[in-house]
N, CA, C and O atoms as CSV, one atom per row, in Angstrom:
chain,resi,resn,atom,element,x,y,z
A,1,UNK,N,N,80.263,41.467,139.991
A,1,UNK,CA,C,79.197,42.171,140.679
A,1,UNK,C,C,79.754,43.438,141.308
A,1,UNK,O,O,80.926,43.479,141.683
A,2,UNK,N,N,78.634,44.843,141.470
A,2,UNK,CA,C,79.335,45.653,142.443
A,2,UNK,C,C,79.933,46.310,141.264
A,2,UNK,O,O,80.320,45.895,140.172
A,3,UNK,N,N,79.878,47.673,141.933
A,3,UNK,CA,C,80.796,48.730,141.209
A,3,UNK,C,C,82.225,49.074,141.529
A,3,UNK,O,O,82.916,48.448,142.333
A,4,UNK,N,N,82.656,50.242,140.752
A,4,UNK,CA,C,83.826,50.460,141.173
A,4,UNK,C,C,84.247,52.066,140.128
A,4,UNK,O,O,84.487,51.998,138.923
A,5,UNK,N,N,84.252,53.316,140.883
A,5,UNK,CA,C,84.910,54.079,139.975
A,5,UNK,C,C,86.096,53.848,138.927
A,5,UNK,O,O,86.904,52.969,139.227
A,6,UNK,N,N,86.277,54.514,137.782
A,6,UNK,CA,C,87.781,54.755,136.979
A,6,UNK,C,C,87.855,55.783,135.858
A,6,UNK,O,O,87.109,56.551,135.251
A,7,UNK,N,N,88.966,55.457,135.884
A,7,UNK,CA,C,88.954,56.801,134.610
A,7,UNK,C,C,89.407,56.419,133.806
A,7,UNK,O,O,90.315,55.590,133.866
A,8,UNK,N,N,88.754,57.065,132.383
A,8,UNK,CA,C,89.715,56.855,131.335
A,8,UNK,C,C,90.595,57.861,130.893
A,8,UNK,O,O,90.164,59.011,130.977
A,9,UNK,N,N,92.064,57.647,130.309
A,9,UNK,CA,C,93.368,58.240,130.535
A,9,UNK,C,C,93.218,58.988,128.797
A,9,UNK,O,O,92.647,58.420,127.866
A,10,UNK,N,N,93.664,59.898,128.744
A,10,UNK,CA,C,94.230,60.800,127.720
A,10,UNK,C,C,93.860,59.910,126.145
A,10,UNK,O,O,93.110,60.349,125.272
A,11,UNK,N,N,94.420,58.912,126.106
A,11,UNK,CA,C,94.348,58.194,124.908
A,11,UNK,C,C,92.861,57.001,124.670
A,11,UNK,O,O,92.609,56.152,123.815
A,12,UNK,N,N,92.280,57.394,125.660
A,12,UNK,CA,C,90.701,56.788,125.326
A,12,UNK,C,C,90.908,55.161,126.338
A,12,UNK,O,O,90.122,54.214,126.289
A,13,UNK,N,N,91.911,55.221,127.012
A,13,UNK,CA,C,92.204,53.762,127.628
A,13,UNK,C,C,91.519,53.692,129.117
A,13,UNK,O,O,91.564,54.645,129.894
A,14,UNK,N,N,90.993,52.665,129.363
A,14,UNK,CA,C,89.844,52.316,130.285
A,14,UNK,C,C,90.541,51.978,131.383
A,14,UNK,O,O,90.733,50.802,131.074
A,15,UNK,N,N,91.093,52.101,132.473
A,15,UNK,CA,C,92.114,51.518,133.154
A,15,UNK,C,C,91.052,50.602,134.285
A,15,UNK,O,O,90.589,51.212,135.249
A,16,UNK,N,N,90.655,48.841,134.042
A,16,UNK,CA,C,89.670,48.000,134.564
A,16,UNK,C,C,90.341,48.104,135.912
A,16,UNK,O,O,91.516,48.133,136.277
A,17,UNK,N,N,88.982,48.156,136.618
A,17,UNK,CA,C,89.113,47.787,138.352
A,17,UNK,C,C,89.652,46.226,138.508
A,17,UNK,O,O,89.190,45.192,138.026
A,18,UNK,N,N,91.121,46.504,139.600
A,18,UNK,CA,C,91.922,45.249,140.005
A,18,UNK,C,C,90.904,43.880,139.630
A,18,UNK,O,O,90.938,43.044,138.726
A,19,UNK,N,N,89.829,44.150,141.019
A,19,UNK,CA,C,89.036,42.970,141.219
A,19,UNK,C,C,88.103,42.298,139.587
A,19,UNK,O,O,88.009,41.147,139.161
A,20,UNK,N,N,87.711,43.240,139.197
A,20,UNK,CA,C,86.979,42.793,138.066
A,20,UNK,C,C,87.946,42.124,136.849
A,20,UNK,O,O,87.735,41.203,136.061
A,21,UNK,N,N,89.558,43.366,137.147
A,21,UNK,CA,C,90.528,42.789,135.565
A,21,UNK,C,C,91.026,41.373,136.273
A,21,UNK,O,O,91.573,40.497,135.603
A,22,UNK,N,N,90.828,41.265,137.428
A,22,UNK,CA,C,91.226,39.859,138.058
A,22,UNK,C,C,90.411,38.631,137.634
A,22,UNK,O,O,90.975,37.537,137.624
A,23,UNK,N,N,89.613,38.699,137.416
A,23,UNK,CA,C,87.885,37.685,136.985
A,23,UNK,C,C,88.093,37.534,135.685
A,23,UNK,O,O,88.160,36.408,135.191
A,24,UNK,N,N,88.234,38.742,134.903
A,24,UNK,CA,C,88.039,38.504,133.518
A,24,UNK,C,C,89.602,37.449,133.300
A,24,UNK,O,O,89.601,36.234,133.105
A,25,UNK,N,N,90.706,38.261,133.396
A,25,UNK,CA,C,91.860,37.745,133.472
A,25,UNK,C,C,92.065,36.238,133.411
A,25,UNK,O,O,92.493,35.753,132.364
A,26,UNK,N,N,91.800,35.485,134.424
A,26,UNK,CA,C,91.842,34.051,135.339
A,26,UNK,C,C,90.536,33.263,134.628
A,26,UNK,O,O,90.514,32.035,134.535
A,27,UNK,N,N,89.404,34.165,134.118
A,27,UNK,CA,C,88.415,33.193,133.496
A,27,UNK,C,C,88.312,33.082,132.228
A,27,UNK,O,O,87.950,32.102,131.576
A,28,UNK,N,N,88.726,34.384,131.784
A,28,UNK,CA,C,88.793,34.415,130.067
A,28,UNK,C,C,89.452,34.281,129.324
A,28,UNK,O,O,89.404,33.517,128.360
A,29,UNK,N,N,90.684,35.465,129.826
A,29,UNK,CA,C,92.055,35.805,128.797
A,29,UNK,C,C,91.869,37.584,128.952
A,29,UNK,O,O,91.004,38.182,129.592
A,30,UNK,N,N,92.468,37.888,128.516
A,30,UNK,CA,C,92.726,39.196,128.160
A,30,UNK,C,C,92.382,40.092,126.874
A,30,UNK,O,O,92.534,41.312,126.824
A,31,UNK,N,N,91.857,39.219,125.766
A,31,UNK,CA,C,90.753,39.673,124.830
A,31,UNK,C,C,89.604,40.175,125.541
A,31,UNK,O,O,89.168,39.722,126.599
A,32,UNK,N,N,89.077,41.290,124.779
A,32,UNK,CA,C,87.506,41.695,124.974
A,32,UNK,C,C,87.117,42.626,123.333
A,32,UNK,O,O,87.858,43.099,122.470
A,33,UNK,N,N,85.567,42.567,123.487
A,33,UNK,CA,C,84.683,43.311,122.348
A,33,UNK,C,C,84.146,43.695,123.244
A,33,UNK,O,O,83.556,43.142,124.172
A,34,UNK,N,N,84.491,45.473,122.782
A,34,UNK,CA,C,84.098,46.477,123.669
A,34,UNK,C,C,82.758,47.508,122.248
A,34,UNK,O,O,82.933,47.951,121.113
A,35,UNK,N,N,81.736,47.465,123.060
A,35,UNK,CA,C,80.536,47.693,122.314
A,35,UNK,C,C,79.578,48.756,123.125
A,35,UNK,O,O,79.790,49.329,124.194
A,36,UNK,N,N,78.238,48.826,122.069
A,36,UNK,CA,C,77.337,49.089,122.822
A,36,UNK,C,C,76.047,49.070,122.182
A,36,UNK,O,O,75.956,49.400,121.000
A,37,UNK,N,N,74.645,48.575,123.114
A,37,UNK,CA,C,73.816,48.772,122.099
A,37,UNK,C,C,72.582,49.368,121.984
A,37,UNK,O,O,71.458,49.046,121.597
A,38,UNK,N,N,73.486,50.957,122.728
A,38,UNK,CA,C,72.582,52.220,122.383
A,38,UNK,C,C,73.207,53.793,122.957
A,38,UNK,O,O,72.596,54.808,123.289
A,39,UNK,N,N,74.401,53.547,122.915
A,39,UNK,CA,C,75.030,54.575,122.960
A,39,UNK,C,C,75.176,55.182,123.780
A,39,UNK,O,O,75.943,56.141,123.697
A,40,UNK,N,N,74.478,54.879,124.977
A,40,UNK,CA,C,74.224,55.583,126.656
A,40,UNK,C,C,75.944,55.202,127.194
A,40,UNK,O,O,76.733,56.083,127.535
A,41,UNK,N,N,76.251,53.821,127.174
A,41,UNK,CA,C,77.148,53.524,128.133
A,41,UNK,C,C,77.918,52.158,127.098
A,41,UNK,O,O,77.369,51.563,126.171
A,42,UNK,N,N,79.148,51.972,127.564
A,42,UNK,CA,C,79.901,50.770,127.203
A,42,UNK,C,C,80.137,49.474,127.408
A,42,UNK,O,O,80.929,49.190,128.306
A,43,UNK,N,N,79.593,48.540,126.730
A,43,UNK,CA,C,80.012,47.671,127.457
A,43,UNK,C,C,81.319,46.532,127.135
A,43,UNK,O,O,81.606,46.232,125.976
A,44,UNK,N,N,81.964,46.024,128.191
A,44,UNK,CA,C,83.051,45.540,128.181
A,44,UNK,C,C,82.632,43.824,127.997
A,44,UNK,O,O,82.187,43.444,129.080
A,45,UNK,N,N,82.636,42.937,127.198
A,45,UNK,CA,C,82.818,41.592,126.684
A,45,UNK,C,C,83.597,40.927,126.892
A,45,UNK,O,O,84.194,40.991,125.817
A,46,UNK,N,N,84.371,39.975,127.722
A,46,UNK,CA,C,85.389,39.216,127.342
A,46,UNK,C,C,85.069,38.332,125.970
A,46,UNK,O,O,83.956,37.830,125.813
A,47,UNK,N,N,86.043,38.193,125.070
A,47,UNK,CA,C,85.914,37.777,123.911
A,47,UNK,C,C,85.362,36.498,123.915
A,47,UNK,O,O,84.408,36.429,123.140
A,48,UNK,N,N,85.632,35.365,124.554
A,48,UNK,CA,C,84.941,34.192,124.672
A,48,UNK,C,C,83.346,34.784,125.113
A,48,UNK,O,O,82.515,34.607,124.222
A,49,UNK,N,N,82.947,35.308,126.089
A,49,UNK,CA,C,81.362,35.677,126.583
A,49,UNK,C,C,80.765,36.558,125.381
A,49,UNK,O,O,79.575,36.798,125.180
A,50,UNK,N,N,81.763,36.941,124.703
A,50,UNK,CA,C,80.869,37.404,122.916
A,50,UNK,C,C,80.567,36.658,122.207
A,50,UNK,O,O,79.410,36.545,121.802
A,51,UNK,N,N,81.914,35.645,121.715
A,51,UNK,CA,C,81.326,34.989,120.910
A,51,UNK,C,C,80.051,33.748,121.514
A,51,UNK,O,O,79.034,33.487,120.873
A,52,UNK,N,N,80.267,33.369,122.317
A,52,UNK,CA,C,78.697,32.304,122.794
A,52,UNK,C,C,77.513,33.584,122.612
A,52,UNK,O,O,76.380,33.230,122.285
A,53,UNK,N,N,77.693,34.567,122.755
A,53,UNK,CA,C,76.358,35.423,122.851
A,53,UNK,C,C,76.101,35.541,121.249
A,53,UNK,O,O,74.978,35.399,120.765
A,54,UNK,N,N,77.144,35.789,120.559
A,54,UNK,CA,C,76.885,35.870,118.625
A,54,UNK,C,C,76.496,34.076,118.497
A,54,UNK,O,O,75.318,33.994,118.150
A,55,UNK,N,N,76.846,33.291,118.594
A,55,UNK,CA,C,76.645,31.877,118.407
A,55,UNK,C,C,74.908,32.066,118.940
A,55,UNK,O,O,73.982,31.729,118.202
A,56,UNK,N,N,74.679,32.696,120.425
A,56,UNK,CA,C,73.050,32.232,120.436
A,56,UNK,C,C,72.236,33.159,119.671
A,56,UNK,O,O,71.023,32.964,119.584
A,57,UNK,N,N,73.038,34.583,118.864
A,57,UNK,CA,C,72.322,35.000,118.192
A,57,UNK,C,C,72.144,34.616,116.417
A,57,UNK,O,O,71.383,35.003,115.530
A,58,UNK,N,N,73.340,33.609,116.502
A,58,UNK,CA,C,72.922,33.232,115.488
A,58,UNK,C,C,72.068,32.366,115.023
A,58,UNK,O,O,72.049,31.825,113.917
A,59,UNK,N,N,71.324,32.250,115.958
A,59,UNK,CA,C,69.909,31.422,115.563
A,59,UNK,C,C,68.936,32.376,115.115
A,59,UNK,O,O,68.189,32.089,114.180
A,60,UNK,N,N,68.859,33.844,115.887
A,60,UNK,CA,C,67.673,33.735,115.195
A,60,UNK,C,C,67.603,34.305,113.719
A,60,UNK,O,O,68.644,34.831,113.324
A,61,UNK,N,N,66.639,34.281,112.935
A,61,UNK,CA,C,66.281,34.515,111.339
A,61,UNK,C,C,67.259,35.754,111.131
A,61,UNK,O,O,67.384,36.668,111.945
A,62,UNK,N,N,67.858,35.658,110.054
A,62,UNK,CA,C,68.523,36.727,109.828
A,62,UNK,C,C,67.528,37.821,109.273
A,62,UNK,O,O,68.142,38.824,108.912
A,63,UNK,N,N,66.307,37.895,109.124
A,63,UNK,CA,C,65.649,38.641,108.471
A,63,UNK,C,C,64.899,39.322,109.743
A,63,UNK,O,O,63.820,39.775,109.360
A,64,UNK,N,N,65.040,39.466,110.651
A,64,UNK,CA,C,64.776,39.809,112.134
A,64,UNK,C,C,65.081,41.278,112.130
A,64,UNK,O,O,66.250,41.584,112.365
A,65,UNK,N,N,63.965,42.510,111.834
A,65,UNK,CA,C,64.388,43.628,111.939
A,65,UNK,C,C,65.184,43.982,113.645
A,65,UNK,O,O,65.996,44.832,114.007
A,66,UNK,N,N,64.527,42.957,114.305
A,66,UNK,CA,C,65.477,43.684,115.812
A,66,UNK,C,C,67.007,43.056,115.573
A,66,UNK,O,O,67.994,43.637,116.023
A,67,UNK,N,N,67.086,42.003,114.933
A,67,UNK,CA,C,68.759,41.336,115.374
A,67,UNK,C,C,69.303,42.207,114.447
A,67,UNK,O,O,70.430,42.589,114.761
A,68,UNK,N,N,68.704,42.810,113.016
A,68,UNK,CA,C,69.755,43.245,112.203
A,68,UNK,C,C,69.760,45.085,112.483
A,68,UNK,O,O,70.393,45.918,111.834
A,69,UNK,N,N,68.941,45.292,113.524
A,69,UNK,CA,C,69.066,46.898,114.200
A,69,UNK,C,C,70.237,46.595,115.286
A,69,UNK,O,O,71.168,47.399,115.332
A,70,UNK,N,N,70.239,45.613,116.055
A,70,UNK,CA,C,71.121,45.267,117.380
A,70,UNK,C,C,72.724,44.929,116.699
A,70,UNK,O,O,73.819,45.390,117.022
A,71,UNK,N,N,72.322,43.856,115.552
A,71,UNK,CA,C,73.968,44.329,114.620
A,71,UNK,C,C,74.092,46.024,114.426
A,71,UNK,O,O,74.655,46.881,115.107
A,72,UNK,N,N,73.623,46.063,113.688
A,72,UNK,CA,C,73.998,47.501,113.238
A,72,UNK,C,C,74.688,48.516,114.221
A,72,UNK,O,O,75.310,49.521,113.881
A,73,UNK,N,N,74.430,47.999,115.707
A,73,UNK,CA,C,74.596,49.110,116.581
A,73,UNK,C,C,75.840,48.776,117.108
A,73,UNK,O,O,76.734,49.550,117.450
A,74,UNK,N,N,75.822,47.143,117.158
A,74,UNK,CA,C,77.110,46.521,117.986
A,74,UNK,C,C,77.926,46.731,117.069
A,74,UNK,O,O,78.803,47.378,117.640
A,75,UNK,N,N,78.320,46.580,115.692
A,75,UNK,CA,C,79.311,46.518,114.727
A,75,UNK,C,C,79.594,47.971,114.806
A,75,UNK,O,O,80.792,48.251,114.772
A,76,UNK,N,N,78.822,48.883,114.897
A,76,UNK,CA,C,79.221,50.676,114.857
A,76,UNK,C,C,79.867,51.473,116.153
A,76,UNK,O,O,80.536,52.488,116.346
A,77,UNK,N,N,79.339,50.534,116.835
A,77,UNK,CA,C,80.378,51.088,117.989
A,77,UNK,C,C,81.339,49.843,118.269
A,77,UNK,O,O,81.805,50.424,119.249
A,78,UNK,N,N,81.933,48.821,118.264
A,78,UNK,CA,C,81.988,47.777,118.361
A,78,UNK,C,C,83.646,47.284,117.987
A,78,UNK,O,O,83.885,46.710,116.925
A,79,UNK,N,N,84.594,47.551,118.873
A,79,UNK,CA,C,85.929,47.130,118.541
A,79,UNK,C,C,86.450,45.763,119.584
A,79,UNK,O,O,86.025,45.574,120.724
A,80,UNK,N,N,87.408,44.953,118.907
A,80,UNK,CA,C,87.866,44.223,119.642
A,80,UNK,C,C,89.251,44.937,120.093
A,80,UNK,O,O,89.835,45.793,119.429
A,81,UNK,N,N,89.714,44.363,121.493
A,81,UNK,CA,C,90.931,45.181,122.383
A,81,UNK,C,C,91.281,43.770,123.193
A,81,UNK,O,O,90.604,42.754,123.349
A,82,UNK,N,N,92.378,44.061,123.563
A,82,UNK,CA,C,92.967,43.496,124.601
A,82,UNK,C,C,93.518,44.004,125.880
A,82,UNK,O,O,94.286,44.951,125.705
A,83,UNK,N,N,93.379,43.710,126.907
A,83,UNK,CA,C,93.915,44.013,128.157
A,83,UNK,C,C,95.132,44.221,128.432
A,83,UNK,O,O,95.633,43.324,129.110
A,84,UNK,N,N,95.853,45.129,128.144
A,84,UNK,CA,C,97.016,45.632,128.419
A,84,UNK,C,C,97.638,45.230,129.711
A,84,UNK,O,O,97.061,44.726,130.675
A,85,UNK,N,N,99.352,45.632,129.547
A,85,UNK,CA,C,99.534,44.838,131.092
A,85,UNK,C,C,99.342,45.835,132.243
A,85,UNK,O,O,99.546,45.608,133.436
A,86,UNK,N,N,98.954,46.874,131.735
A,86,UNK,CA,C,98.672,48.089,132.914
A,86,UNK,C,C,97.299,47.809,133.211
A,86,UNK,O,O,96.573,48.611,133.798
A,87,UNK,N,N,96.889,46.537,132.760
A,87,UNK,CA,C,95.207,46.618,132.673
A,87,UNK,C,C,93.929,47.425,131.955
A,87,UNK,O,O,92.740,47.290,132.244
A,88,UNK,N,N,94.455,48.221,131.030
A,88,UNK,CA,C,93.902,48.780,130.114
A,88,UNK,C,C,93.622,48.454,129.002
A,88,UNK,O,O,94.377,47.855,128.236
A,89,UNK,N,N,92.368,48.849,128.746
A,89,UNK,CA,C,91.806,48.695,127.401
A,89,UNK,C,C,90.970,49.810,126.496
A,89,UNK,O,O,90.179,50.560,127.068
A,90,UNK,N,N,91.131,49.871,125.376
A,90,UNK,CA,C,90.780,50.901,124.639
A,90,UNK,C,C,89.358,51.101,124.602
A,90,UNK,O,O,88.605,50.129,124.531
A,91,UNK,N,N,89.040,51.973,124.632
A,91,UNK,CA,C,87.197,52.241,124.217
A,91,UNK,C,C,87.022,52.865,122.770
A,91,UNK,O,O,87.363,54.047,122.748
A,92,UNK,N,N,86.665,52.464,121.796
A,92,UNK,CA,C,86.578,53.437,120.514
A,92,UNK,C,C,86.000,54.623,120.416
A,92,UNK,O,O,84.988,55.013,120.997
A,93,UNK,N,N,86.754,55.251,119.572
A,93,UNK,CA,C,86.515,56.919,119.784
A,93,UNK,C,C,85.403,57.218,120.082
A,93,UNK,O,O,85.067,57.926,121.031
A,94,UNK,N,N,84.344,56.414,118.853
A,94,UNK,CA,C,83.013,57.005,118.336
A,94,UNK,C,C,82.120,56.590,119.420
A,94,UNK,O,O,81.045,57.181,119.530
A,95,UNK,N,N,82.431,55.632,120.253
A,95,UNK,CA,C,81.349,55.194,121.856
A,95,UNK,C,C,82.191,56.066,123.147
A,95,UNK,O,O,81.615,56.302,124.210
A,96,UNK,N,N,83.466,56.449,122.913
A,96,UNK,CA,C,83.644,57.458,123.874
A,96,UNK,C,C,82.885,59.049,123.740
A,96,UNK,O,O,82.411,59.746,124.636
A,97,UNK,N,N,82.968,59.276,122.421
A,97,UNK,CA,C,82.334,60.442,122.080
A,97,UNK,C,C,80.817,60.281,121.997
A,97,UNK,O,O,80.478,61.372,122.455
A,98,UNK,N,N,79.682,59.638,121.715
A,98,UNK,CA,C,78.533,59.285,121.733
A,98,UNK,C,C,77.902,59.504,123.486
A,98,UNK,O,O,77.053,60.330,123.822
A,99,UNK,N,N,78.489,58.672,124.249
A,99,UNK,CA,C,78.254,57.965,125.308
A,99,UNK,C,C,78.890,59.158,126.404
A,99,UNK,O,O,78.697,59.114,127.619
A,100,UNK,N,N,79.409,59.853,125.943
A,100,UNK,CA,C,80.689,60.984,126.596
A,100,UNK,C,C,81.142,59.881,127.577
A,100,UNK,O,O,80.540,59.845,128.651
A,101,UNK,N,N,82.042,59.048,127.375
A,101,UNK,CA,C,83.411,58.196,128.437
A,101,UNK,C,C,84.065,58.971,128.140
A,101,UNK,O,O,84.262,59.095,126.931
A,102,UNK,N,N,84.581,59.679,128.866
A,102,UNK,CA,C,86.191,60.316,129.032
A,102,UNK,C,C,86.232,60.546,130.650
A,102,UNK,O,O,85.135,60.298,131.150
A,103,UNK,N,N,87.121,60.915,131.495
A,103,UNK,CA,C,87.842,61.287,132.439
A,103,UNK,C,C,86.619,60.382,133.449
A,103,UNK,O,O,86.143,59.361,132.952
A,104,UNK,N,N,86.210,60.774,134.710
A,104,UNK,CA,C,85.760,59.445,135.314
A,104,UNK,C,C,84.668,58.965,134.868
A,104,UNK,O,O,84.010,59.653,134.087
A,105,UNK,N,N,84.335,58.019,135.152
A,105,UNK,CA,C,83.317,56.564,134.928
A,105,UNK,C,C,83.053,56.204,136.017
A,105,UNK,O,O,83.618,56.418,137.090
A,106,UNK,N,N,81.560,55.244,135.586
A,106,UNK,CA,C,81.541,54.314,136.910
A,106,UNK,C,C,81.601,52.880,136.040
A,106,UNK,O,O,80.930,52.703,135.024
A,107,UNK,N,N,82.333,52.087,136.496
A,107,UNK,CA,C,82.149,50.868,136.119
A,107,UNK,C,C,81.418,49.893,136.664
A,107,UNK,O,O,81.965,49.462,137.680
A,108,UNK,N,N,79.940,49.121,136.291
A,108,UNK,CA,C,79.475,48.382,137.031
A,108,UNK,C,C,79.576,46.953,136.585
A,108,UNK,O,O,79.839,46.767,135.397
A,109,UNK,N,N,79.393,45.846,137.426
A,109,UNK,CA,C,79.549,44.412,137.252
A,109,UNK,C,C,78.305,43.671,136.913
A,109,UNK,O,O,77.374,43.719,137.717
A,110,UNK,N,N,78.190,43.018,135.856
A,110,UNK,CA,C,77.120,42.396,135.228
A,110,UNK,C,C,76.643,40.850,134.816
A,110,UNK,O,O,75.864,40.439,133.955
A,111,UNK,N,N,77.181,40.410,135.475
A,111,UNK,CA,C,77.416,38.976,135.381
A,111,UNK,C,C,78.514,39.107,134.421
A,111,UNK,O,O,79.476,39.812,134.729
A,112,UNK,N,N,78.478,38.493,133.268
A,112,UNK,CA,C,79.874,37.924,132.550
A,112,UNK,C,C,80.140,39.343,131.203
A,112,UNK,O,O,80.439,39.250,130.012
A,113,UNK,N,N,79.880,40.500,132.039
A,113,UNK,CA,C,80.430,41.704,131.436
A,113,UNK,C,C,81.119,42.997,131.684
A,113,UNK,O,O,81.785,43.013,130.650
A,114,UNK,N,N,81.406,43.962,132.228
A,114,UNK,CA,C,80.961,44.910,132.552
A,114,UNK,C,C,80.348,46.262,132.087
A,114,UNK,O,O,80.279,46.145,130.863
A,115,UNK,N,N,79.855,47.517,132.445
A,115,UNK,CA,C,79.193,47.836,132.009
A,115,UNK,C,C,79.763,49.511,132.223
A,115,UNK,O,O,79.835,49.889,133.392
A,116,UNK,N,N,80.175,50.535,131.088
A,116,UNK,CA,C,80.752,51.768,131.786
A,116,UNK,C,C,80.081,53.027,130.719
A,116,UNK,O,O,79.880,53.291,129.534
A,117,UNK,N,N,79.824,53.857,132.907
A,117,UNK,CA,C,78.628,54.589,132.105
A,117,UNK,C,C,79.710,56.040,132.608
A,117,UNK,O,O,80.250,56.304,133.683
A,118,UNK,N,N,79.692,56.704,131.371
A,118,UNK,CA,C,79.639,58.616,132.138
A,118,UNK,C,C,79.051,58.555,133.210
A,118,UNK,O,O,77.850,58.307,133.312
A,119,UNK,N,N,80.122,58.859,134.517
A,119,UNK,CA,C,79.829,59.403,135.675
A,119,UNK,C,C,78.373,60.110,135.811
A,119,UNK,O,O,77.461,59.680,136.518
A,120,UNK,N,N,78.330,61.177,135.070
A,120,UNK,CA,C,76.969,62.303,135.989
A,120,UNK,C,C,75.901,61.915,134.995
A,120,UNK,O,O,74.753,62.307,135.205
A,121,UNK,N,N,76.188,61.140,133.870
A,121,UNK,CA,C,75.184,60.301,133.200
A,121,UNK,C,C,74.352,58.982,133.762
A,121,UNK,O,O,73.165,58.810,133.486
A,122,UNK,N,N,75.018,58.196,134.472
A,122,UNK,CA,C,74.089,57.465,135.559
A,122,UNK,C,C,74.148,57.864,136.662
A,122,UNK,O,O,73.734,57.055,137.492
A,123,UNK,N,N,74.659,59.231,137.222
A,123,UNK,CA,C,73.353,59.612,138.545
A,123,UNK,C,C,72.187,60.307,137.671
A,123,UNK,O,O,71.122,59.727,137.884
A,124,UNK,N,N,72.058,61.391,136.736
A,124,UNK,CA,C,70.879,61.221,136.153
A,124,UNK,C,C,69.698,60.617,135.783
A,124,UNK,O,O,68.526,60.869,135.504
A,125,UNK,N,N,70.586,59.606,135.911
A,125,UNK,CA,C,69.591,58.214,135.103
A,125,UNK,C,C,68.902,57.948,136.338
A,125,UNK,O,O,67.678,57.816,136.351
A,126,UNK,N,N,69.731,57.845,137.560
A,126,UNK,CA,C,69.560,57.018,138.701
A,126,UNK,C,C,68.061,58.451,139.098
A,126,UNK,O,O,66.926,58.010,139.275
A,127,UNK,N,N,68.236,59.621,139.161
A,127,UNK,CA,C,67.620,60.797,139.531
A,127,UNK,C,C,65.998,60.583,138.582
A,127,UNK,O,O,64.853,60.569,139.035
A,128,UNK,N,N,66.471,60.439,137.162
A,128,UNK,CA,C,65.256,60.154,136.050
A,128,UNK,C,C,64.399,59.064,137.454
A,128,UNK,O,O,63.582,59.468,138.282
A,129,UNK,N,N,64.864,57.874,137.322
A,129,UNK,CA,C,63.933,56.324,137.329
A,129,UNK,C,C,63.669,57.192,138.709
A,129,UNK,O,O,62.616,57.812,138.559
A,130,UNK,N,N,64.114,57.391,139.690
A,130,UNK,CA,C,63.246,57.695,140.768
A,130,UNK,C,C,61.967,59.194,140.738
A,130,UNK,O,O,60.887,59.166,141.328
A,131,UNK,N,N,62.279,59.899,140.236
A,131,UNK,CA,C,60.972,60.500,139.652
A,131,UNK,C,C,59.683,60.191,139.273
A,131,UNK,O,O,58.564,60.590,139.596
A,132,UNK,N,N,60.356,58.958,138.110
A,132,UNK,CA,C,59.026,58.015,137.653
A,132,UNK,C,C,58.750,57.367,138.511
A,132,UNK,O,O,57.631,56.862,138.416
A,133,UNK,N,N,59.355,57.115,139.448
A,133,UNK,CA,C,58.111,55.869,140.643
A,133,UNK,C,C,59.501,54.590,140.118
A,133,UNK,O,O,59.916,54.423,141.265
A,134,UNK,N,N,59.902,54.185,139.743
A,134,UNK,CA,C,61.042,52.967,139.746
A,134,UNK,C,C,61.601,52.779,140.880
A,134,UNK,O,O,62.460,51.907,141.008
């Protein structure tokens, strides 16, 4: 839960907030599938909290124009990484460049994910929804 600024470093590497790489760390492992599924922002998976989420999607019909648009998006931006011992993890080029992640971020906490958006891309967002009345 709860945010936390960071940056990502020269080589596309995510450097996770203590408290959060502490949670994932102690509950998961140090695998993650780092995705997204729409190009705004990244999200961070521990590899066990992916696969139960592919297991409940594999129920529904494979002939499901939304599950096989929501593949399409997760597999295209969609790399597996591991948590480095500096606590870093890679973001793939093509969701750093899409999403513009480079230099700071905000990282937010999502129940069993996290979630990293371009800095001046979610105060925008945050600026958009209050306009509309949200």
């Amino acid at each position: 839960m709860g945010h936390s600024p960071a940056k990502i470093d020269e080589k596309g590497r995510l450097k996770i907030p203590a408290p959060f790489r502490k949670i994932i760390e102690e509950r998961y492992g140090g695998d993650c599938f780092i995705t997204s599924m729409d190009g705004e922002r990244a999200l961070v998976y521990p590899l066990p909290v992916w696969f139960e989420y592919q297991s409940r999607l594999a129920k529904v019909p494979s002939s499901s124009p939304s599950k096989m648009k929501m593949l399409e998006r997760v597999n295209y931006f969609g790399q597996v990484s591991a948590i480095d011992a500096q606590g870093r993890v890679l973001v793939p080029q093509v969701l750093r460049d899409v999403a513009g992640i480079s230099d700071d971020v905000v990282v937010l906490g999502s129940q069993d994910h996290l979630i990293v958006w371009n800095e001046q891309r979610i105060q925008k967002r945050f600026t958009e929804l209050e306009l509309h009345g949200v």
